[in-house]
Every structure is written in C-alpha cells, then in structure tokens.
PyMOL Python script that loads the backbone (N, CA, C, O; Angstrom):
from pymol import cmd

cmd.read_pdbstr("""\
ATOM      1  N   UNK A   1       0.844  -1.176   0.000  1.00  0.00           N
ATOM      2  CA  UNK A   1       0.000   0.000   0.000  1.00  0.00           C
ATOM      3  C   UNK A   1       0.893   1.244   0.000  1.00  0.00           C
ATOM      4  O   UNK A   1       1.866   1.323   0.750  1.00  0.00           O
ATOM      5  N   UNK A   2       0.614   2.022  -0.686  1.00  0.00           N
ATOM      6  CA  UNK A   2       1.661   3.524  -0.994  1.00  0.00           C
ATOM      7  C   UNK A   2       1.395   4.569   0.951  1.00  0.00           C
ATOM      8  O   UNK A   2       0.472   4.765   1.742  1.00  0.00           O
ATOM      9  N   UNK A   3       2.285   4.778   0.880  1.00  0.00           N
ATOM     10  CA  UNK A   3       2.256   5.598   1.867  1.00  0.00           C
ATOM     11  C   UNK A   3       1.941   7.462   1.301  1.00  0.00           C
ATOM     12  O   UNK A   3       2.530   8.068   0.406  1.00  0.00           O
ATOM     13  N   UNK A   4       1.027   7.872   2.044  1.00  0.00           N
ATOM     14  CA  UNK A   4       0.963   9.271   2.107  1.00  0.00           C
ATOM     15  C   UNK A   4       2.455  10.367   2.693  1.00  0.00           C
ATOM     16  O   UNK A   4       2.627  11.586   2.698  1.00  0.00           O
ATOM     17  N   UNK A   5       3.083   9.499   3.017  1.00  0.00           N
ATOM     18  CA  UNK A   5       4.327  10.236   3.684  1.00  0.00           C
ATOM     19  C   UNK A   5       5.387  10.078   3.191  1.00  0.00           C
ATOM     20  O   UNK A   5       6.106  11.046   2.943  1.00  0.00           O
ATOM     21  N   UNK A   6       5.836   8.532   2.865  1.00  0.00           N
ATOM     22  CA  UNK A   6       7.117   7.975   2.630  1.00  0.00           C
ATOM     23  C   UNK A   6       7.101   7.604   1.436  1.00  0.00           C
ATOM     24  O   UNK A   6       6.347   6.711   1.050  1.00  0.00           O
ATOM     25  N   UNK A   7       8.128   8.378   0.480  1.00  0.00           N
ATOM     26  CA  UNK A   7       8.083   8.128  -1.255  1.00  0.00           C
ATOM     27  C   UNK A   7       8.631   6.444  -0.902  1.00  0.00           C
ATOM     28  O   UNK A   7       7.932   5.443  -1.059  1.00  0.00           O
ATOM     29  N   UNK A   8      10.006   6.466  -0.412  1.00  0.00           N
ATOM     30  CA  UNK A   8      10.711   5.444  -0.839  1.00  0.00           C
ATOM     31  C   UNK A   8      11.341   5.009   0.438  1.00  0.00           C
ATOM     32  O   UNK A   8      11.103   5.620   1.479  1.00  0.00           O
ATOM     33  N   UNK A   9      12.306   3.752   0.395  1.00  0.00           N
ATOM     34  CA  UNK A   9      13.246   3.550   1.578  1.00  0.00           C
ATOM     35  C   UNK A   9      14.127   2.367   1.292  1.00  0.00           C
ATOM     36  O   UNK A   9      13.611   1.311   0.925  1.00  0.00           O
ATOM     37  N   UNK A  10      15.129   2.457   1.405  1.00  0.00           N
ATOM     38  CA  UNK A  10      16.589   0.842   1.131  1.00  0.00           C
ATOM     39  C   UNK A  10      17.059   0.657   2.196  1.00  0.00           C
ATOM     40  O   UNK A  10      17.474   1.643   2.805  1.00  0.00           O
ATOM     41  N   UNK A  11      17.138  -0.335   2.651  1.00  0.00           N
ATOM     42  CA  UNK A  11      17.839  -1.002   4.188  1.00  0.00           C
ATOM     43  C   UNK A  11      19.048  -1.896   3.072  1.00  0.00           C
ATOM     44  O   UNK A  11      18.938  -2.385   1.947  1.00  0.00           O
ATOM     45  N   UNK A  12      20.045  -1.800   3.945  1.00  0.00           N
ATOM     46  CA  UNK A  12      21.287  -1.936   3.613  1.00  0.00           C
ATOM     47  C   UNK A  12      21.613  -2.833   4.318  1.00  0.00           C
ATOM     48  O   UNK A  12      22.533  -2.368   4.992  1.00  0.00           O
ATOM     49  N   UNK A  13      21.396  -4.173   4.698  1.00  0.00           N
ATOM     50  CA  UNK A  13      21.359  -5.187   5.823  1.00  0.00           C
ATOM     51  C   UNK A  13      23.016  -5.261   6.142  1.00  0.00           C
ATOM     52  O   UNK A  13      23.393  -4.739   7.191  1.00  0.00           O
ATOM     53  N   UNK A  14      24.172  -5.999   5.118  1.00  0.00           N
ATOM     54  CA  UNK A  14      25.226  -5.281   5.804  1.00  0.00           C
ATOM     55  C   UNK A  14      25.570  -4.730   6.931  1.00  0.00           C
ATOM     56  O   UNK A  14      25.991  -5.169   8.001  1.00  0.00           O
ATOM     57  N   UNK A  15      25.208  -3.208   6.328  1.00  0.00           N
ATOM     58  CA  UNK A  15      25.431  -1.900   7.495  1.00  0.00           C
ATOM     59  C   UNK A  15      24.282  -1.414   9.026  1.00  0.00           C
ATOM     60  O   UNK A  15      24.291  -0.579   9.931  1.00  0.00           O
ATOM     61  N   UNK A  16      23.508  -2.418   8.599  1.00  0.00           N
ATOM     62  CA  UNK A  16      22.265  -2.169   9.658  1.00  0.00           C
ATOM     63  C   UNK A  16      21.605  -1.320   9.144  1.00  0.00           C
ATOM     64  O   UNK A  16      20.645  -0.937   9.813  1.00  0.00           O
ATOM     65  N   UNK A  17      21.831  -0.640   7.704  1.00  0.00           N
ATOM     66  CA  UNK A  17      21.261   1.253   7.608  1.00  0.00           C
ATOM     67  C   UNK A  17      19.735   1.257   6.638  1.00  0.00           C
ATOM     68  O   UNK A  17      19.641   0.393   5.766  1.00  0.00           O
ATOM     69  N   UNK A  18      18.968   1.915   6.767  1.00  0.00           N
ATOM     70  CA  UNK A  18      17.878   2.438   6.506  1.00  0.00           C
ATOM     71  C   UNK A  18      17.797   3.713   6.220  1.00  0.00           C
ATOM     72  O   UNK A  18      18.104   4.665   6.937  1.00  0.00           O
ATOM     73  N   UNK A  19      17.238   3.708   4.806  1.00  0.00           N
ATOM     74  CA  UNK A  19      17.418   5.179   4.424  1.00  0.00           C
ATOM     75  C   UNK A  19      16.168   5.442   3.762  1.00  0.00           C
ATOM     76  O   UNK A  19      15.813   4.824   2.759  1.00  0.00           O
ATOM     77  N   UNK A  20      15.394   6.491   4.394  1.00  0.00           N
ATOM     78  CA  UNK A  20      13.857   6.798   4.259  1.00  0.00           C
ATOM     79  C   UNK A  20      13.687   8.147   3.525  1.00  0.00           C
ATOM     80  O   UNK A  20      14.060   9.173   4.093  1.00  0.00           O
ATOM     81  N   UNK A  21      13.045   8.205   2.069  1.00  0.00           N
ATOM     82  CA  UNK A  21      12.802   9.480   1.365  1.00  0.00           C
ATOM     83  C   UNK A  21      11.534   9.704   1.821  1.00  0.00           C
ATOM     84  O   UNK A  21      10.768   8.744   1.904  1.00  0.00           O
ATOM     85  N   UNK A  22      11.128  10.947   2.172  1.00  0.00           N
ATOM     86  CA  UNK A  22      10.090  11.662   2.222  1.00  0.00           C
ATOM     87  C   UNK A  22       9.229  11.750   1.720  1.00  0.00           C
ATOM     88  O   UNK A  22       9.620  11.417   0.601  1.00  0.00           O
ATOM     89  N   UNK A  23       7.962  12.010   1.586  1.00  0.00           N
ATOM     90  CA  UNK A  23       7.444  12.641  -0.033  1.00  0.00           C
ATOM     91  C   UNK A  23       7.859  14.457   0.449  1.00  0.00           C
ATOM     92  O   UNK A  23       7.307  15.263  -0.300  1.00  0.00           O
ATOM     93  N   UNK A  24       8.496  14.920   1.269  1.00  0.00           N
ATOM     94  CA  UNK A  24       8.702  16.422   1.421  1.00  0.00           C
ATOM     95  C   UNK A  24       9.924  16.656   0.539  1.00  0.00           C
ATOM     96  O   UNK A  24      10.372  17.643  -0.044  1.00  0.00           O
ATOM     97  N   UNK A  25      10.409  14.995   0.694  1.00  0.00           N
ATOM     98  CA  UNK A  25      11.552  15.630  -0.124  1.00  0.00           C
ATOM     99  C   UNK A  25      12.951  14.971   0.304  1.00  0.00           C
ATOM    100  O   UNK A  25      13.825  14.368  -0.320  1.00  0.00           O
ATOM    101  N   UNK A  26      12.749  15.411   1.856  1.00  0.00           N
ATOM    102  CA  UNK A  26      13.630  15.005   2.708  1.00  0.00           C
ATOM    103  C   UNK A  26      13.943  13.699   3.057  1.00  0.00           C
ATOM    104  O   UNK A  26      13.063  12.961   3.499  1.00  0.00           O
ATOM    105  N   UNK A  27      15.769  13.096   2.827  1.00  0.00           N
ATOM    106  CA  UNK A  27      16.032  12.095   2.800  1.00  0.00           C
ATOM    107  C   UNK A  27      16.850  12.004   4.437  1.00  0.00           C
ATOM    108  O   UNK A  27      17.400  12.892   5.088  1.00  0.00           O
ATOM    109  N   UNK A  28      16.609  10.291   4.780  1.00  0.00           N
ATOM    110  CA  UNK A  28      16.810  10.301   6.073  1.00  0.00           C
ATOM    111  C   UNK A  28      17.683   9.212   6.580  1.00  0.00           C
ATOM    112  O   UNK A  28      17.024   8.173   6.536  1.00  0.00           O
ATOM    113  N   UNK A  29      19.002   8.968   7.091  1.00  0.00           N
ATOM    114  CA  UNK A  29      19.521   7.666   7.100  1.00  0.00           C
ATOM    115  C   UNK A  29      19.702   7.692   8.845  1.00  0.00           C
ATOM    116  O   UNK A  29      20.206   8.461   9.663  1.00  0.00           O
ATOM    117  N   UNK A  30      18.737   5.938   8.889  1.00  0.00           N
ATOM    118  CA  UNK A  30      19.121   5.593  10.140  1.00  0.00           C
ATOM    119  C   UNK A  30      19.920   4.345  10.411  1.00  0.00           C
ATOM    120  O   UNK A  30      19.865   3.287   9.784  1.00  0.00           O
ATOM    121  N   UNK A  31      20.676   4.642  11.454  1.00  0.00           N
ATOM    122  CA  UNK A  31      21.974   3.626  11.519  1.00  0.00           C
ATOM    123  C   UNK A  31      21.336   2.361  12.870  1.00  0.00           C
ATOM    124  O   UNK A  31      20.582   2.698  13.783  1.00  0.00           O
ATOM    125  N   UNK A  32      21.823   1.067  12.682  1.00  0.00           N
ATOM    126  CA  UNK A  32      21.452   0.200  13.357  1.00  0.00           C
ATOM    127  C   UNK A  32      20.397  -0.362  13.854  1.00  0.00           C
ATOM    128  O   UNK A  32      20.067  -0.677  14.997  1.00  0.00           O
ATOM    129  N   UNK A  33      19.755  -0.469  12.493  1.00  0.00           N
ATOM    130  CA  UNK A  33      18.685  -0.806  12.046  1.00  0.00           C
ATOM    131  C   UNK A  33      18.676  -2.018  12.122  1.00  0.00           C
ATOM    132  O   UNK A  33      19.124  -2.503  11.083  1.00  0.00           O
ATOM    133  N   UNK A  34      18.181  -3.271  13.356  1.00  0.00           N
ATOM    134  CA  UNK A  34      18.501  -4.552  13.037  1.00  0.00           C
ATOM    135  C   UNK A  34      16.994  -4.879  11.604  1.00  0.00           C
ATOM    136  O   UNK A  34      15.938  -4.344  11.267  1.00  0.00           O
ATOM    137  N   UNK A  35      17.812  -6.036  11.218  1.00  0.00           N
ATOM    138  CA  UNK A  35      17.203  -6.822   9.822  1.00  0.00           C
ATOM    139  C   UNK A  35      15.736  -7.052  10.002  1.00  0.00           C
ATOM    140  O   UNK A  35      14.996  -6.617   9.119  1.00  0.00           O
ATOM    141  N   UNK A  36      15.157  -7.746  11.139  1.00  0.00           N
ATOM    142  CA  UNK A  36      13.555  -7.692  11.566  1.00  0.00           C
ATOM    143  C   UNK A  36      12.929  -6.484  11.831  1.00  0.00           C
ATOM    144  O   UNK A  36      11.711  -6.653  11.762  1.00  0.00           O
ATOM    145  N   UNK A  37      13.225  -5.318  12.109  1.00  0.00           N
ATOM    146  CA  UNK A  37      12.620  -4.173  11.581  1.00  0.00           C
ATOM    147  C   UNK A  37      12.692  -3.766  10.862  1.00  0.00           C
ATOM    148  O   UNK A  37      11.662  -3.185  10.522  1.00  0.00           O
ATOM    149  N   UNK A  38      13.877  -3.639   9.935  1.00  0.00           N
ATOM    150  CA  UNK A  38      13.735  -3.310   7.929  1.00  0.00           C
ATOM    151  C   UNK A  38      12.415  -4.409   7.647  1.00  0.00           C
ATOM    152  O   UNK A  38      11.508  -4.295   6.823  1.00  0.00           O
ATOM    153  N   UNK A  39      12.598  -5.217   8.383  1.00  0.00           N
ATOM    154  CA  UNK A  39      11.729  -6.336   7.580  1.00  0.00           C
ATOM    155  C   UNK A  39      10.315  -6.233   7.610  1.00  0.00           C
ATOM    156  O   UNK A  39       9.553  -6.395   6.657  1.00  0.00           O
ATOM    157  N   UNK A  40       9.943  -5.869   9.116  1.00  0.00           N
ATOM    158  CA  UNK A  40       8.075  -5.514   9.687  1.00  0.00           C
ATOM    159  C   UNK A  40       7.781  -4.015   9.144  1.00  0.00           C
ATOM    160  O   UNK A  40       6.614  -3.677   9.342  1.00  0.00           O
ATOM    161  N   UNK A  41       8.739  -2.864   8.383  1.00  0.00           N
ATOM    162  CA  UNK A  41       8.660  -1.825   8.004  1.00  0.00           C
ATOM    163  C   UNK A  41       7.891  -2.280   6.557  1.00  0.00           C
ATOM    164  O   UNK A  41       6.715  -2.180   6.210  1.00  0.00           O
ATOM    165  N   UNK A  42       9.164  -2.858   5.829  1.00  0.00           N
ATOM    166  CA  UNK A  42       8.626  -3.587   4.739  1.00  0.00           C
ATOM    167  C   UNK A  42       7.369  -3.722   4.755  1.00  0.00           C
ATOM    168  O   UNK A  42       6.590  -2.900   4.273  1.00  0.00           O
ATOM    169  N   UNK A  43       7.055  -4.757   5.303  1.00  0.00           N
ATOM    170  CA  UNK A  43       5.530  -5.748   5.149  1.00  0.00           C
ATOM    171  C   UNK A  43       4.393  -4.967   5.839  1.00  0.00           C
ATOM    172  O   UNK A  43       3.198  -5.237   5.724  1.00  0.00           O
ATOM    173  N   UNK A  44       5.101  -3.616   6.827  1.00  0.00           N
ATOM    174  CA  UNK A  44       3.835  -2.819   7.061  1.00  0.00           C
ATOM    175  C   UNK A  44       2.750  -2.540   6.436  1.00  0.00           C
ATOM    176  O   UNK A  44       3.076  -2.099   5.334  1.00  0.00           O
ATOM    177  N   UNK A  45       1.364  -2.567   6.576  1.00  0.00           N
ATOM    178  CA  UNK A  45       0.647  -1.781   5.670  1.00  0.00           C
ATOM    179  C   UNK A  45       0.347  -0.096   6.120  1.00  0.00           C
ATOM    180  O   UNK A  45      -0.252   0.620   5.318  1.00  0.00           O
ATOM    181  N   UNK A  46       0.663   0.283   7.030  1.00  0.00           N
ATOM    182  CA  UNK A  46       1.011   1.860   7.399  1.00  0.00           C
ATOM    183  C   UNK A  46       2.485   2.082   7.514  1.00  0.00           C
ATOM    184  O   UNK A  46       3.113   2.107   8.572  1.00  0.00           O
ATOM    185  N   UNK A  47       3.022   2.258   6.170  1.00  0.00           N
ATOM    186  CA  UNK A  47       4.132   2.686   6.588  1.00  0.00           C
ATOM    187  C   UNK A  47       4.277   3.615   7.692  1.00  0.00           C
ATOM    188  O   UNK A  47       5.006   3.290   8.630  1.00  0.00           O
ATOM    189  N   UNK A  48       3.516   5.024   7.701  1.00  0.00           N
ATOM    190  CA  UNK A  48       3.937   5.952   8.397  1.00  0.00           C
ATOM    191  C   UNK A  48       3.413   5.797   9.889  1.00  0.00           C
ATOM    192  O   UNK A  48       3.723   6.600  10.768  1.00  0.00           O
ATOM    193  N   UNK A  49       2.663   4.791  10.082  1.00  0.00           N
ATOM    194  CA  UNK A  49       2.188   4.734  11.529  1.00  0.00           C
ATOM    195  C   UNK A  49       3.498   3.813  12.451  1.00  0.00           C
ATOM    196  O   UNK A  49       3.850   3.890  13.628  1.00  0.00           O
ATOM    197  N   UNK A  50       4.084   2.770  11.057  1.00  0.00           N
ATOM    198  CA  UNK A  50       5.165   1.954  11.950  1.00  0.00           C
ATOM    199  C   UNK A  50       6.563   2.639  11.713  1.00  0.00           C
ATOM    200  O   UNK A  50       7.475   2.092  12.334  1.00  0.00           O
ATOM    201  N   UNK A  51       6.862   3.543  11.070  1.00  0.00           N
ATOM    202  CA  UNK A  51       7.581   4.686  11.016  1.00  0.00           C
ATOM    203  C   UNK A  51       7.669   5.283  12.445  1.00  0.00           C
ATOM    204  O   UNK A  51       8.720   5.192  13.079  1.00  0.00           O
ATOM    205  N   UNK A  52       6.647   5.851  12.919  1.00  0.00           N
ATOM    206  CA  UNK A  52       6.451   6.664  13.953  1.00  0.00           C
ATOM    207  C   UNK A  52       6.404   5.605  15.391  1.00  0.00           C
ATOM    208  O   UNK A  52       6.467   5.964  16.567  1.00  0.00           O
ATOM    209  N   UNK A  53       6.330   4.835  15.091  1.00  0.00           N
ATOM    210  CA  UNK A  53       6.188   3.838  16.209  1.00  0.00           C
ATOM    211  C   UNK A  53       7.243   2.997  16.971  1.00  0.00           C
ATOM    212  O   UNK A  53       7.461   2.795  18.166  1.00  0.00           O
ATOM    213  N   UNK A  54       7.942   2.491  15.544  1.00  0.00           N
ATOM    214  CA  UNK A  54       9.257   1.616  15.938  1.00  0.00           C
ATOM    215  C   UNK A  54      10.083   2.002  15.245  1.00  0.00           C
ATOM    216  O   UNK A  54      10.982   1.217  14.941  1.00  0.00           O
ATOM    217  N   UNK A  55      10.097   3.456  14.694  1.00  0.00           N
ATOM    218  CA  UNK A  55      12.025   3.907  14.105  1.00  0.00           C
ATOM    219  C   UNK A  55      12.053   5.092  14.569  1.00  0.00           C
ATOM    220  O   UNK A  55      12.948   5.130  15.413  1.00  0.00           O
ATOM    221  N   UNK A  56      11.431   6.321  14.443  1.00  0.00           N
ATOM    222  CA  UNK A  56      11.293   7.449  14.884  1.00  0.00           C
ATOM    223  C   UNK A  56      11.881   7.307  16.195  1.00  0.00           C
ATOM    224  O   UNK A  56      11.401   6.476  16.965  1.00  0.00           O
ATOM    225  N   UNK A  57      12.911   8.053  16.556  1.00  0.00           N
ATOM    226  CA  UNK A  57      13.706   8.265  17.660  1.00  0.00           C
ATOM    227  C   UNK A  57      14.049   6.902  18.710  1.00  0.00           C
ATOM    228  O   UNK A  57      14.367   6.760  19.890  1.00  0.00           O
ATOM    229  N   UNK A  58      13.835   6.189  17.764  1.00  0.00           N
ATOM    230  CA  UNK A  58      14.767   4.651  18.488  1.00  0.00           C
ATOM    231  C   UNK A  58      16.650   4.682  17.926  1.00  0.00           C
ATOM    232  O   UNK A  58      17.690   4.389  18.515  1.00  0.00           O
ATOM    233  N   UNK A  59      16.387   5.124  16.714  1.00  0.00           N
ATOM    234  CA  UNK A  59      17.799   5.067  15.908  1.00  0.00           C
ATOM    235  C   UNK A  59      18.563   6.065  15.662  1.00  0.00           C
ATOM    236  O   UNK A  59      18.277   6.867  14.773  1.00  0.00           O
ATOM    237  N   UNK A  60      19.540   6.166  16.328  1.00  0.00           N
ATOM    238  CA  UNK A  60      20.271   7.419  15.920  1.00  0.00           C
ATOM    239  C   UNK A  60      20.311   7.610  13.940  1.00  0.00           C
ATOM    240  O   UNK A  60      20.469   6.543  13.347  1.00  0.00           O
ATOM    241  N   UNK A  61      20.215   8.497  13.326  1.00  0.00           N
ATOM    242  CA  UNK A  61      19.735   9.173  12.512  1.00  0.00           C
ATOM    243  C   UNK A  61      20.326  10.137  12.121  1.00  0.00           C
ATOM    244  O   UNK A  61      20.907  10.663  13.070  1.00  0.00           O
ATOM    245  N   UNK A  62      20.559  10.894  10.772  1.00  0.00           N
ATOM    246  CA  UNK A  62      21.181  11.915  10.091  1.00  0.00           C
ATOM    247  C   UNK A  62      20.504  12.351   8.697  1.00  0.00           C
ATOM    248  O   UNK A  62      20.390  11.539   7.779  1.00  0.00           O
ATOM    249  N   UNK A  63      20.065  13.672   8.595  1.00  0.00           N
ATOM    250  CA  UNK A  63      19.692  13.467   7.344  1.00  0.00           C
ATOM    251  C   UNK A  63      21.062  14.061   6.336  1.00  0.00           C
ATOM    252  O   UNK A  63      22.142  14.585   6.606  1.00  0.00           O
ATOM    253  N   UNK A  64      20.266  13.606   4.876  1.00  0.00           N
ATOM    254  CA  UNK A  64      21.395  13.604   3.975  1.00  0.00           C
ATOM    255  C   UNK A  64      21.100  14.636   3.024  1.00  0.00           C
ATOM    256  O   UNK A  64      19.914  14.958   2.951  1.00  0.00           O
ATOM    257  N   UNK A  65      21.809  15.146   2.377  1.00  0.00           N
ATOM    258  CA  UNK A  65      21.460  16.200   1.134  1.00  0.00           C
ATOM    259  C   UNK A  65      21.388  15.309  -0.267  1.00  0.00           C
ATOM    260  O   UNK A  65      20.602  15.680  -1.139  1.00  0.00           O
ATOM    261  N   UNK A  66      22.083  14.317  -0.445  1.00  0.00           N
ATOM    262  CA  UNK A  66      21.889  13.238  -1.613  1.00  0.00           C
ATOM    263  C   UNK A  66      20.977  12.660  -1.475  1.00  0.00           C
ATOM    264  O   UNK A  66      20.448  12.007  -0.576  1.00  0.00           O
ATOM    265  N   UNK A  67      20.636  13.130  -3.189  1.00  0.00           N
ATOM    266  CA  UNK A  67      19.428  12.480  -3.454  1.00  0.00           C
ATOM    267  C   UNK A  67      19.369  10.834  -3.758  1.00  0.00           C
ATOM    268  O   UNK A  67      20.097  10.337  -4.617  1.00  0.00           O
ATOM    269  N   UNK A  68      18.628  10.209  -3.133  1.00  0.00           N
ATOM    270  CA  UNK A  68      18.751   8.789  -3.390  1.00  0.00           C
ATOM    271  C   UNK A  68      19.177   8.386  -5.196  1.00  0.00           C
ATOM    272  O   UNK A  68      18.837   9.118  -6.126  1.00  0.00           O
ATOM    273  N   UNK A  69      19.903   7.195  -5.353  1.00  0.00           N
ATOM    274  CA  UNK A  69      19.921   6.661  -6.491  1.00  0.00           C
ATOM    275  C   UNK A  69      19.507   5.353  -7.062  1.00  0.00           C
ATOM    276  O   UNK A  69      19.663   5.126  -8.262  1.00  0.00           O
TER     277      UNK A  69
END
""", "prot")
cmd.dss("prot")
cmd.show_as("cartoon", "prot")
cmd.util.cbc("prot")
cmd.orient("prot")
C-alpha cells in the first residue's frame, strides 16, 4: 500500500542502515537498524504509523542532502 508520507526507503542489511525518502523531499539515514525491523517496516501496511512507532527516535539518525539513487 503507498504511503501518504514515505516516497521510498533501502535497508542496507550489511550496514544495519535504513534510508527513508520523504514525499517532502527530505532524505533520512538511520543507523542500526537490526534486519527484523527493515523487515516488519517492509511488510507494514502503514508505513507511516510503523515509522512513527518503531524507528522514529529509536535510531540514531542523520539526514542527507543526496538524493537517493
């Protein structure tokens, strides 16, 4: 289901990292991201409610000026 909030997002399992585009625009990388929450983000059907629930200020975080590729 498309989210009203969140254009896009790539978890980088590797690095633990999660990187969440906006639809504002604004791109967002969070670090230590274990693999079962990239994963229940995924399969969410509210992205932005499990956004706000289980990543929003659990993960230290930085936003980026690059635009995703």
């Amino acid at each position: 289901m498309p989210s009203s909030v969140i254009s896009a997002f790539d978890y980088e399992a590797e690095e633990c990292r999660l990187t969440v585009l906006f639809k504002s625009g604004r791109l967002y990388i969070y670090d230590d991201v274990p693999p079962d929450v990239a994963d229940q983000f995924e399969r969410a059907v509210s992205k932005g409610a499990f956004f706000n629930s289980r990543i929003r200020g659990h993960y230290r975080h930085r936003e980026s000026s690059l635009a995703p590729t």
